[in-house]
C-alpha atoms as an extended CHARMM CRD file, in Angstrom:
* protein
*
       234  EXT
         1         1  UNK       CA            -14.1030000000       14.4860000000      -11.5640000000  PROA      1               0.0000000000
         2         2  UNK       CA            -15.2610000000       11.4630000000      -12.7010000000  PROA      2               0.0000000000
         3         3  UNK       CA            -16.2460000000        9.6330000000       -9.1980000000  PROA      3               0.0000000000
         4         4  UNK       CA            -19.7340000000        7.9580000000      -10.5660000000  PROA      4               0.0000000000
         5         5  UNK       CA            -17.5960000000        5.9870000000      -13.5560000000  PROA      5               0.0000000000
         6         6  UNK       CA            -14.8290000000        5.3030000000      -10.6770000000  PROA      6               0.0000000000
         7         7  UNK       CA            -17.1800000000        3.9240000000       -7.8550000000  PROA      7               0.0000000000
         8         8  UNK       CA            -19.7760000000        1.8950000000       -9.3930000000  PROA      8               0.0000000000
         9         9  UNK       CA            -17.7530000000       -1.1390000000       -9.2320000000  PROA      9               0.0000000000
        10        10  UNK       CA            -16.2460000000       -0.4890000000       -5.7270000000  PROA      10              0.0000000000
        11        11  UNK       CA            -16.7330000000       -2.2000000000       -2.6360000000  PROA      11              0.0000000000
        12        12  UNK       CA            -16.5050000000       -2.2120000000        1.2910000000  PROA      12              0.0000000000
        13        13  UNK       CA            -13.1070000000       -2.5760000000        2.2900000000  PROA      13              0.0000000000
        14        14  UNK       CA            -12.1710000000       -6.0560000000        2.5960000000  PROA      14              0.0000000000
        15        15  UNK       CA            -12.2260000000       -8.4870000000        5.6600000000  PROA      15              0.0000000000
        16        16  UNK       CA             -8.4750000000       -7.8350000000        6.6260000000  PROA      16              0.0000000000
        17        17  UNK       CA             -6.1820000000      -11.6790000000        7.3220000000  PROA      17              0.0000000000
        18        18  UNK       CA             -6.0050000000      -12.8610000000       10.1210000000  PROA      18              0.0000000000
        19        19  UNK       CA              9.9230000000      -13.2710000000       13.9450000000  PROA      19              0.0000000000
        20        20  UNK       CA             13.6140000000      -13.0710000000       13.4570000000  PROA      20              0.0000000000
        21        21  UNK       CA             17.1650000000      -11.8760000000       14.8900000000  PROA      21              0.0000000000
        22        22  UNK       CA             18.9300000000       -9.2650000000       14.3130000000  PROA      22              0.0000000000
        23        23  UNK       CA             20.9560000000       -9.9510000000       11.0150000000  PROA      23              0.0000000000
        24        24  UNK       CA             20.3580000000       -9.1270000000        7.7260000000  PROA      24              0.0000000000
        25        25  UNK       CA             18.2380000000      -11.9250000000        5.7800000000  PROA      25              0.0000000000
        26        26  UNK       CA             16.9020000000      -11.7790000000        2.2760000000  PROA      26              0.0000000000
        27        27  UNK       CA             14.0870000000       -9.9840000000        0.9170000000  PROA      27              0.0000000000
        28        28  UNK       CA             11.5980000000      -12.4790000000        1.0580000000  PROA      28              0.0000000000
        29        29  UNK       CA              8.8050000000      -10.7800000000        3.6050000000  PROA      29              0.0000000000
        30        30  UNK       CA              6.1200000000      -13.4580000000        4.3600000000  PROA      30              0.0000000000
        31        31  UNK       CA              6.1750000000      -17.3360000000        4.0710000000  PROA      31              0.0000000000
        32        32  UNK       CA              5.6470000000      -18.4270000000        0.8060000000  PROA      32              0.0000000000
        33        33  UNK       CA              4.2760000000      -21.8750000000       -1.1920000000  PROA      33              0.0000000000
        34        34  UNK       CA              6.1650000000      -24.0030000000       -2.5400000000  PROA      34              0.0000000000
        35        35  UNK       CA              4.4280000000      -23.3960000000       -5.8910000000  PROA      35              0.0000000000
        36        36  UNK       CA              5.3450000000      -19.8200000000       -5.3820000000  PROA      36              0.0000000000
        37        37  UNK       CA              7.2980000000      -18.2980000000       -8.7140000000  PROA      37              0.0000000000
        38        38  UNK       CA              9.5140000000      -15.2890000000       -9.2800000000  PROA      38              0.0000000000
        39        39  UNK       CA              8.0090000000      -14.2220000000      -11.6070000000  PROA      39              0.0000000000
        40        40  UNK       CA              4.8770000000        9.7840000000      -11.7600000000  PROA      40              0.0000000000
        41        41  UNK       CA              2.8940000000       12.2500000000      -12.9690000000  PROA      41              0.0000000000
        42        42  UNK       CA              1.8720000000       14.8180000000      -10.5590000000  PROA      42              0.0000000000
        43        43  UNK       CA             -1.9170000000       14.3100000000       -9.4450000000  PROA      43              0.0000000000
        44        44  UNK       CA             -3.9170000000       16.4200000000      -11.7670000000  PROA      44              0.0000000000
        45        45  UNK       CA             -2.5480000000       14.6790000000      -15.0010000000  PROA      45              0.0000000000
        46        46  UNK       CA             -4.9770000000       13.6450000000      -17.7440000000  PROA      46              0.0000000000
        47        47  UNK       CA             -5.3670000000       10.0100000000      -18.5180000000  PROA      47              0.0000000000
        48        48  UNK       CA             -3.4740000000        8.2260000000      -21.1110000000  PROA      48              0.0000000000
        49        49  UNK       CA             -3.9100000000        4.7720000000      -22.7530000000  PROA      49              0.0000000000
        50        50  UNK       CA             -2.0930000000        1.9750000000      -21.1540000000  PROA      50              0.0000000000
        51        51  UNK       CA              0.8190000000        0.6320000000      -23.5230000000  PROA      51              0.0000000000
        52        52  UNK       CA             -0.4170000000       -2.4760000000      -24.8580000000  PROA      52              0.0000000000
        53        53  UNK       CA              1.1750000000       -5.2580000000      -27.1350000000  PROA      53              0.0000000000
        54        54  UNK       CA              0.4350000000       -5.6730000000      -30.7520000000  PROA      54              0.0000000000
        55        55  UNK       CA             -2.2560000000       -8.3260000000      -29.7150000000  PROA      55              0.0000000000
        56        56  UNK       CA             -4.2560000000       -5.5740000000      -27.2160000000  PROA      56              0.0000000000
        57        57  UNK       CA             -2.7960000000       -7.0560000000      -23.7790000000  PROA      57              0.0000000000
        58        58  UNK       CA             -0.8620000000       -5.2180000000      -21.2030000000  PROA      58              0.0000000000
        59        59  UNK       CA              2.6200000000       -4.9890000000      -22.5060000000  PROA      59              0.0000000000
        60        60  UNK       CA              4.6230000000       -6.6360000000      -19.5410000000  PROA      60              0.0000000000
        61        61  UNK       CA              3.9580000000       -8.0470000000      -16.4650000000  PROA      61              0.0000000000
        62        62  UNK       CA              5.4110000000       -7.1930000000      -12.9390000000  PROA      62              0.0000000000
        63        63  UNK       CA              8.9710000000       -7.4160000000      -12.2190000000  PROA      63              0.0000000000
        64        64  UNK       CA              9.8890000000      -10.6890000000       -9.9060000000  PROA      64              0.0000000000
        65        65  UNK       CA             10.3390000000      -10.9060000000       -6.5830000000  PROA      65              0.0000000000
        66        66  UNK       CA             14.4070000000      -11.3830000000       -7.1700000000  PROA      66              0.0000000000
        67        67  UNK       CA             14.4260000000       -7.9890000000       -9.4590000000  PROA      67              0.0000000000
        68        68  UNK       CA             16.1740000000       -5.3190000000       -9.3480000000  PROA      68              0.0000000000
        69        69  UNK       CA             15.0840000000       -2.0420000000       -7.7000000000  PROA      69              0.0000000000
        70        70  UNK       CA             15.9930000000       -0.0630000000      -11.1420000000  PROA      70              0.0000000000
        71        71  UNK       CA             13.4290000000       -2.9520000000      -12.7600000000  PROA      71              0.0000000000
        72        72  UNK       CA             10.6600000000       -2.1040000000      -10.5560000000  PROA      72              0.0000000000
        73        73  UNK       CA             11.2560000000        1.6020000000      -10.7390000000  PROA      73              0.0000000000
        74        74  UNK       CA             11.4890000000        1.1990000000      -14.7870000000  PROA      74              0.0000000000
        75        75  UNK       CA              8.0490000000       -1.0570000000      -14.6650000000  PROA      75              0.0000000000
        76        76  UNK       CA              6.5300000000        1.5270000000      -13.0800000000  PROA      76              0.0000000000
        77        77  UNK       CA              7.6820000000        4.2660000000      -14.5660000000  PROA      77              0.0000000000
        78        78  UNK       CA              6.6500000000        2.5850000000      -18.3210000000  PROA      78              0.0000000000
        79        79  UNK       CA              2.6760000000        2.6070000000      -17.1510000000  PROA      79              0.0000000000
        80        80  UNK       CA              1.2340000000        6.3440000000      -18.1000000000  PROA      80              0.0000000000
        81        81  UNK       CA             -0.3890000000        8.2440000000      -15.1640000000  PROA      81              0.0000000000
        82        82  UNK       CA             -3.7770000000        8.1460000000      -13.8150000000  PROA      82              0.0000000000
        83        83  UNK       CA             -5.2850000000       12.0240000000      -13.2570000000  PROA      83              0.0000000000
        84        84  UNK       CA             -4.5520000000       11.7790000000       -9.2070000000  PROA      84              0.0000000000
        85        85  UNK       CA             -7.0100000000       14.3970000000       -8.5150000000  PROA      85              0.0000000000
        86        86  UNK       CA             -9.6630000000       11.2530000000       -9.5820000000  PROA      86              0.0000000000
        87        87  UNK       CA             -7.9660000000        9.2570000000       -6.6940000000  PROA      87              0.0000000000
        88        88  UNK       CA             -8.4200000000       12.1610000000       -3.8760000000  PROA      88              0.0000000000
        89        89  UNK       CA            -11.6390000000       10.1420000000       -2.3520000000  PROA      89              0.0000000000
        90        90  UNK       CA            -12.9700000000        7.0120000000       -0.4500000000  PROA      90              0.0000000000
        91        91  UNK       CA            -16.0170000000        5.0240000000       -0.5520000000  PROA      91              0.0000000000
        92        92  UNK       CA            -18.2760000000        3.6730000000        2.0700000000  PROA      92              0.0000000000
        93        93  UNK       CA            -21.6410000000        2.9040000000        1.9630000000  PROA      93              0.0000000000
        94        94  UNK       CA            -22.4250000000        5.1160000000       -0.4350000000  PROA      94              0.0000000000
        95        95  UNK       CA            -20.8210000000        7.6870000000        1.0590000000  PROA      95              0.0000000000
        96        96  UNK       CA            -18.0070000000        9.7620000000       -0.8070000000  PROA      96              0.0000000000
        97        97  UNK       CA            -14.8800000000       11.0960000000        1.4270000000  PROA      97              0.0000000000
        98        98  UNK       CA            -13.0400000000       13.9650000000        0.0470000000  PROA      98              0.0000000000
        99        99  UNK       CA             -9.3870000000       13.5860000000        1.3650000000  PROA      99              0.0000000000
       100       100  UNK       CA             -7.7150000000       16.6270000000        0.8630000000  PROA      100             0.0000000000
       101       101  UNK       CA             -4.2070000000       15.7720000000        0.0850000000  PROA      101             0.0000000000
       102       102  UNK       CA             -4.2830000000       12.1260000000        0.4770000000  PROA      102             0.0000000000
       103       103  UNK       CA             -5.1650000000        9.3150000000       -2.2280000000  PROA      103             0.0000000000
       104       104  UNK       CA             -6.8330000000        5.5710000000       -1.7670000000  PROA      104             0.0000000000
       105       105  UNK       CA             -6.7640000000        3.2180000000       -4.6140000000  PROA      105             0.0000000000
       106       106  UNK       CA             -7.8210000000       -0.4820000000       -4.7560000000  PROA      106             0.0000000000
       107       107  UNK       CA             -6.0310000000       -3.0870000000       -7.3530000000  PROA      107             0.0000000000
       108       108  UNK       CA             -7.7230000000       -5.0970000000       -9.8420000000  PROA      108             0.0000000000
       109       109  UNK       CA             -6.6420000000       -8.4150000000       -7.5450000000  PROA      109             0.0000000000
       110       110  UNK       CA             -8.0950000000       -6.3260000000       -4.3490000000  PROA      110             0.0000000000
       111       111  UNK       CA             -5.4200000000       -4.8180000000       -2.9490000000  PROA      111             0.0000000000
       112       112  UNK       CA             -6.3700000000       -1.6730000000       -1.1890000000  PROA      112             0.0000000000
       113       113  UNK       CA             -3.9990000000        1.2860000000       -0.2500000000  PROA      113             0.0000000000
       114       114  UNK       CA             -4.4460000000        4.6150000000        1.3050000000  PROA      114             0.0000000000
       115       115  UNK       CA             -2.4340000000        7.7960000000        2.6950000000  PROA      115             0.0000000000
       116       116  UNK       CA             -3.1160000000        9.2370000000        5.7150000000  PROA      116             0.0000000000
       117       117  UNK       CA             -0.4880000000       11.9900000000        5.6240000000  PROA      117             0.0000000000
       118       118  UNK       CA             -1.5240000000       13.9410000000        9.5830000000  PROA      118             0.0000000000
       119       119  UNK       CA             -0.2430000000       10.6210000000       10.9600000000  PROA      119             0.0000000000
       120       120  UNK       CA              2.0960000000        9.0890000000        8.9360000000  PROA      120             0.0000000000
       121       121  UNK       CA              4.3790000000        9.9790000000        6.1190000000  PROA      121             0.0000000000
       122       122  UNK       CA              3.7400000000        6.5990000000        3.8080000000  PROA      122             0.0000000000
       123       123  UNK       CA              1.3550000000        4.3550000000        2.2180000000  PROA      123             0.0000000000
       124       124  UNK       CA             -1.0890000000        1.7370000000        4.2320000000  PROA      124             0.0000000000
       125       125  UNK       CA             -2.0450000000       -1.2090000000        2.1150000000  PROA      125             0.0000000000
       126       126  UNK       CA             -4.6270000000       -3.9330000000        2.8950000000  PROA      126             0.0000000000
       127       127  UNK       CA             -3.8020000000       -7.4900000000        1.0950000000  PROA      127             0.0000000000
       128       128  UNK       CA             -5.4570000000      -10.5830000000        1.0630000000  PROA      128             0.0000000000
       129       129  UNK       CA             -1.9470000000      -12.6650000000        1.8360000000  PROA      129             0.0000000000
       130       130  UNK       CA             -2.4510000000      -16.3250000000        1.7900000000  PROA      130             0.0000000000
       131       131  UNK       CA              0.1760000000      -16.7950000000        4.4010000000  PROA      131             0.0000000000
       132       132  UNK       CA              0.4570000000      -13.8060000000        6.2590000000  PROA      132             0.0000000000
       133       133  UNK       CA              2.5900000000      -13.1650000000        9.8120000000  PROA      133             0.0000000000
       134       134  UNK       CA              1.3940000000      -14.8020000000       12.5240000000  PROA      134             0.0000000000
       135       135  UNK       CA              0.3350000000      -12.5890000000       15.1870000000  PROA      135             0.0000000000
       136       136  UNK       CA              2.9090000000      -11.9810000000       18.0580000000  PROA      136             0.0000000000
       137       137  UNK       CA              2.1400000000      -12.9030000000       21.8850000000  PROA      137             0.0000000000
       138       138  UNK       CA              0.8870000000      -10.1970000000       24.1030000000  PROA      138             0.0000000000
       139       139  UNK       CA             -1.2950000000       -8.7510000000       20.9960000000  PROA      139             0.0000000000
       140       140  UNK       CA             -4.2520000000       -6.2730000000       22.0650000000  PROA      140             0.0000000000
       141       141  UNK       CA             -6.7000000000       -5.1360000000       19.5530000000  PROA      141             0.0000000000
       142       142  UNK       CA             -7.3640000000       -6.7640000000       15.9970000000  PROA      142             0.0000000000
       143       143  UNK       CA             -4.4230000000       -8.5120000000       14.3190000000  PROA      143             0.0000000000
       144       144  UNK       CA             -4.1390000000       -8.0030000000       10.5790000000  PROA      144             0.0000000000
       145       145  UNK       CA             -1.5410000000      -10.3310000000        9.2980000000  PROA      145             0.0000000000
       146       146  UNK       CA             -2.4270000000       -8.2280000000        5.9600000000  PROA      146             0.0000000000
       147       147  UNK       CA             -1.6490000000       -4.6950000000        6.6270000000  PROA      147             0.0000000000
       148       148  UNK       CA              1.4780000000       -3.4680000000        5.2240000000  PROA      148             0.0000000000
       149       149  UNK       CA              3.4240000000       -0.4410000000        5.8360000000  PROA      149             0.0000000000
       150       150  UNK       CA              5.6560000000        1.2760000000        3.9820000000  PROA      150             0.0000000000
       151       151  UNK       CA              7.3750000000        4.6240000000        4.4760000000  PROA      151             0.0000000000
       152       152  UNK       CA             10.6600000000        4.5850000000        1.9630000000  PROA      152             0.0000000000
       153       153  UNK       CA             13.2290000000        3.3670000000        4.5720000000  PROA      153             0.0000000000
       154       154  UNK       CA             11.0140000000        0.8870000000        5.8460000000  PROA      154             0.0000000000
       155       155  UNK       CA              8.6050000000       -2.1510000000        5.0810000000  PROA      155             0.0000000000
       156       156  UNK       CA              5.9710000000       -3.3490000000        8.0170000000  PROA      156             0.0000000000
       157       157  UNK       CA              3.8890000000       -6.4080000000        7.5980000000  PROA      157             0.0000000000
       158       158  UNK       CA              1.0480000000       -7.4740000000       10.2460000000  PROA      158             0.0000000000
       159       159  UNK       CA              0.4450000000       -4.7710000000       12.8600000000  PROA      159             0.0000000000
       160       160  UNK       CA             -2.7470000000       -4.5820000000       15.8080000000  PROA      160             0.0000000000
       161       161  UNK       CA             -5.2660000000       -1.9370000000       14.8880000000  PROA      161             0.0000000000
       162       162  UNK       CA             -8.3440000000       -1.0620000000       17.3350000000  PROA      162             0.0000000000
       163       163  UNK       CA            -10.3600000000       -0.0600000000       14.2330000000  PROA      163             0.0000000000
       164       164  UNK       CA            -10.2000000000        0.4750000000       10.7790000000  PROA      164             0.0000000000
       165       165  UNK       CA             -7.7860000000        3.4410000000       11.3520000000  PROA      165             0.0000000000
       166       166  UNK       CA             -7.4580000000        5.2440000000        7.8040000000  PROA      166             0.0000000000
       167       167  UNK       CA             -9.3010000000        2.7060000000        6.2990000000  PROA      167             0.0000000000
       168       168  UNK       CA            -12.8040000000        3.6650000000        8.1310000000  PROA      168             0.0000000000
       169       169  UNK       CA            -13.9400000000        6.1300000000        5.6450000000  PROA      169             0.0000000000
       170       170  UNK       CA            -13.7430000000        3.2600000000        2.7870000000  PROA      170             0.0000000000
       171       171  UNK       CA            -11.7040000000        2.4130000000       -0.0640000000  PROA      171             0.0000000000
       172       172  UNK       CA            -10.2310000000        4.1060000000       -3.2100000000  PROA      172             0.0000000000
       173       173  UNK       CA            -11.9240000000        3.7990000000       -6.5300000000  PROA      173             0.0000000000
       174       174  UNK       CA            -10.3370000000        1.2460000000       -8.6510000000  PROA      174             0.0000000000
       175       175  UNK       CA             -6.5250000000        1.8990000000       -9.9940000000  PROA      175             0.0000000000
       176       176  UNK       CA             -6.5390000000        0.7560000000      -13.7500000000  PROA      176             0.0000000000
       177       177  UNK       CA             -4.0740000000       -1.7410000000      -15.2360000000  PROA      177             0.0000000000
       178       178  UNK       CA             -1.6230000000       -0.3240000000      -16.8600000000  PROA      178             0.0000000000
       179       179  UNK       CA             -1.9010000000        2.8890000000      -15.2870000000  PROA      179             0.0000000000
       180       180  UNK       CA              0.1610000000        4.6100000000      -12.6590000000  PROA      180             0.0000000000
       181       181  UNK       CA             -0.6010000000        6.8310000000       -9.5530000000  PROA      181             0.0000000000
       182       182  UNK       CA              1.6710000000        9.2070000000       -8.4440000000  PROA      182             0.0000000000
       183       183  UNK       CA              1.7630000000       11.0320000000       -4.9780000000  PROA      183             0.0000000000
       184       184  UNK       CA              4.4370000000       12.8000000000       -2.8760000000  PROA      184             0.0000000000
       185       185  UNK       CA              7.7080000000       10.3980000000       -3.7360000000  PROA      185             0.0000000000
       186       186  UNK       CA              5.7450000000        7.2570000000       -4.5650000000  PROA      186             0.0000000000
       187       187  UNK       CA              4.3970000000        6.2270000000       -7.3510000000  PROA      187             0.0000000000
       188       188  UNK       CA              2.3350000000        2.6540000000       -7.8300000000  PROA      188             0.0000000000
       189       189  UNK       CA              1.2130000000        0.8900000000      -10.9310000000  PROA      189             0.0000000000
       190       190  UNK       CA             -0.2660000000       -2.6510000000      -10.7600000000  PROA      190             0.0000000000
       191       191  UNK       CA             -0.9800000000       -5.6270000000      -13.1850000000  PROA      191             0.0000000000
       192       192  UNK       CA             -4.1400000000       -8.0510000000      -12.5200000000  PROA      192             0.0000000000
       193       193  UNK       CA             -2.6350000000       -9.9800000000      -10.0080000000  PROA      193             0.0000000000
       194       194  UNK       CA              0.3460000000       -7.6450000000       -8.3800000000  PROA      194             0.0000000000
       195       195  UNK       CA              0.7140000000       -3.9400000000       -6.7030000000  PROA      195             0.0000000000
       196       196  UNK       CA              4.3740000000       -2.4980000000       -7.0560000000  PROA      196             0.0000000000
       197       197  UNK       CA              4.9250000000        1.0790000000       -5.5510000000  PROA      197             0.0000000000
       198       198  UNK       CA              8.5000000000        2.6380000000       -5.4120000000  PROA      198             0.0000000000
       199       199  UNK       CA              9.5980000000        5.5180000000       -3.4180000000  PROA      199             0.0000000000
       200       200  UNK       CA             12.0660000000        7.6540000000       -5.2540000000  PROA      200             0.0000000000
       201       201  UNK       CA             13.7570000000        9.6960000000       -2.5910000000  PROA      201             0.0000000000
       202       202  UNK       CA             15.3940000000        6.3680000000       -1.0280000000  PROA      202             0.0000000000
       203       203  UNK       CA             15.2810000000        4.3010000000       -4.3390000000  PROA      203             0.0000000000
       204       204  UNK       CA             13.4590000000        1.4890000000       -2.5210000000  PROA      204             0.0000000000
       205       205  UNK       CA             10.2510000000       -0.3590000000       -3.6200000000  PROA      205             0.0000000000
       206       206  UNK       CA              7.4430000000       -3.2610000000       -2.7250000000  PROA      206             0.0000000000
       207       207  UNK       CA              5.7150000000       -5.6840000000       -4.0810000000  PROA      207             0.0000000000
       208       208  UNK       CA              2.1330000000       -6.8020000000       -3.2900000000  PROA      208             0.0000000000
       209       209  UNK       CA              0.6920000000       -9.7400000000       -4.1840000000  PROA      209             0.0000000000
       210       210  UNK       CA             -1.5210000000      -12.6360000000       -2.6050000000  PROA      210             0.0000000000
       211       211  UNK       CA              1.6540000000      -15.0950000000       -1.9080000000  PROA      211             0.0000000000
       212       212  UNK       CA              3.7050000000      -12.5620000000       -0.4610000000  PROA      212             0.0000000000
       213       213  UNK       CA              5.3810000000       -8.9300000000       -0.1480000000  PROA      213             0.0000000000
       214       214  UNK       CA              8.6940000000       -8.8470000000       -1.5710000000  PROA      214             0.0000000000
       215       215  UNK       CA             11.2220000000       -5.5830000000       -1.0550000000  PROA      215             0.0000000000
       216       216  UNK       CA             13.2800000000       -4.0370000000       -3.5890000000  PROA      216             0.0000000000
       217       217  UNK       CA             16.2000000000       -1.9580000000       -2.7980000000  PROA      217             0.0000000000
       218       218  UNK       CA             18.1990000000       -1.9370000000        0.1610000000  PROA      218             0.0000000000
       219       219  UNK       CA             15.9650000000       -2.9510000000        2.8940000000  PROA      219             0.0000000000
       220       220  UNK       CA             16.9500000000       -6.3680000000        4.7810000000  PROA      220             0.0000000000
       221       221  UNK       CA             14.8650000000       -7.9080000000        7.4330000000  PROA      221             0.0000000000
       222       222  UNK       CA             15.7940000000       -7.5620000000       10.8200000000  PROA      222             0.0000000000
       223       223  UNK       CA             13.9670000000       -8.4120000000       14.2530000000  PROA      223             0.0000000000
       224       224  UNK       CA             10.1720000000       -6.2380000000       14.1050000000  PROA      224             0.0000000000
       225       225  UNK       CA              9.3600000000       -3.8110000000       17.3160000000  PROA      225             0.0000000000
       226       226  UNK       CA              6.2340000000       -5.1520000000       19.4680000000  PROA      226             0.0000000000
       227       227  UNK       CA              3.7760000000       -5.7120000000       17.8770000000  PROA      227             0.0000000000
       228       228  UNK       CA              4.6960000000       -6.0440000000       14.2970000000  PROA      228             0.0000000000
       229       229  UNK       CA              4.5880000000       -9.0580000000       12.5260000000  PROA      229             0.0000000000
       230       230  UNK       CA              7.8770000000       -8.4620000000        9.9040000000  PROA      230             0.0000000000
       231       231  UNK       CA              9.7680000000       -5.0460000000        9.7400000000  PROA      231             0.0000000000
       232       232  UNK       CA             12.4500000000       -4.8250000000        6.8490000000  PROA      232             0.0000000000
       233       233  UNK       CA             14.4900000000       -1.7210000000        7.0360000000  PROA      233             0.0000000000
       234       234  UNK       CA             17.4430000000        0.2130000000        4.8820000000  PROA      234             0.0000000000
C-alpha cells in the first residue's frame, strides 16, 4: 500500500463553513452567484492512466449542473479506477487510521469525503461552499453550512455536528484527477475544481463544487427536517 506517496501532501481536515415548502423545486441545492456557469472498479483494482487529450490534459471536464443523470454516470464511469484498498485510511497528525471497510478521499479543489458505514449507509463530504445554508433557528452544536449528505435517495446540505463525527480521525489521501473511486454502489471521480459521485442502485448523483451542490437524477427539493439546512429527496 502505497500510504507514504499518498499522504505527504495531505492535510488537517479543513475549517468546515459556517428553507422551503413542500413542493417540488429544481435541482439547484445552495444559493448561487450570479457569475455562476453550468458548466467502478471494485477496491483492490490496480491503477490506470487517466485518459488524456492529444495535448496531455484531462480529456473532459465535469458534466453541468443542468446535465443529465446518464451524463454524470457516463463522466464518471470514463475516468479508470483508483486501487480502493489505497483509499482504506485517514490522516491526522501524523497519525494513520486503518478503516476497515470504509474509504476517505480529499479532491484536488479540497473537497473531503468519507464513509462511515456502522452509522450510516452513504457518503459525508466536507466543502468549502461560498454560499452555503444558513443555519436554522433553534441550532445546538456546530453548524456546518458545508457538510453534505448523501445516501442514494437523498441529498442533505448543512447539518449541526457536536464534533468532527467521522471526520475526527482525519482526512483521505488525495483522489487523483482523472481517476475514479469505487465503493459499495457509489462511485466518485473529480476534475480540479469539481467532485461528482453517482449511486447506481437509485441512478441518482451529486455534484460538489465551491459555488454550489447540484443533484442529478430524480431528487427535488422539498422542506429539510430540523436541523438541516437543504434536504432534496427522490
Amino acid at each position: 500500500m502505497r500510504i507514504a506517496v499518498l499522504f505527504a501532501a495531505s492535510a488537517l481536515v479543513a475549517g468546515c463553513v459556517s428553507q422551503q415548502d413542500s413542493r417540488p423545486r429544481s435541482t439547484q441545492l445552495t444559493p448561487i452567484s450570479p457569475s455562476r456557469t453550468s458548466g467502478a472498479a471494485a477496491p483492490g483494482t490496480a491503477t490506470s492512466s487517466p485518459p488524456t487529450s492529444s495535448s496531455g490534459a484531462i480529456a473532459s471536464a465535469a458534466p453541468a449542473a443542468s446535465a443529465s443523470v446518464a451524463d454524470a454516470i457516463e463522466w464518471v464511469e470514463s475516468a479508470p479506477p483508483v486501487d480502493g484498498a489505497d483509499f482504506q485510511v485517514a490522516l491526522r497528525g501524523g497519525t494513520t487510521t486503518t478503516l476497515g471497510g470504509d474509504v476517505a478521499f480529499t479532491t484536488p479543489s479540497g473537497t473531503s469525503c468519507m464513509t462511515d458505514t456502522r452509522r450510516s449507509p452513504g457518503l459525508a463530504c466536507l466543502v468549502d461552499l461560498a454560499y452555503p445554508p444558513p443555519q436554522p433557528p433553534g441550532i445546538y452544536g456546530v453548524w456546518k453550512g458545508g457538510w453534505v449528505d448523501f445516501d442514494g435517495a437523498s441529498v442533505q446540505v448543512g447539518s449541526a455536528h457536536g464534533d468532527p463525527g467521522r471526520f475526527s480521525v482525519g482526512q483521505g489521501p488525495p483522489l487523483p484527477e482523472g481517476g475514479s473511486l469505487s465503493f459499495g454502489d457509489f462511485r466518485c471521480r473529480s476534475d480540479a475544481t469539481v467532485l461528482v459521485c453517482v449511486n447506481f442502485a437509485r441512478q441518482t448523483g451529486v455534484r460538489y463544487g465551491a459555488e454550489g451542490i447540484d443533484v442529478y437524477g430524480c431528487a427535488r427539493e422539498y422542506s429539510p427536517p430540523p436541523g438541516i439546512g437543504v434536504q432534496y429527496t427522490c
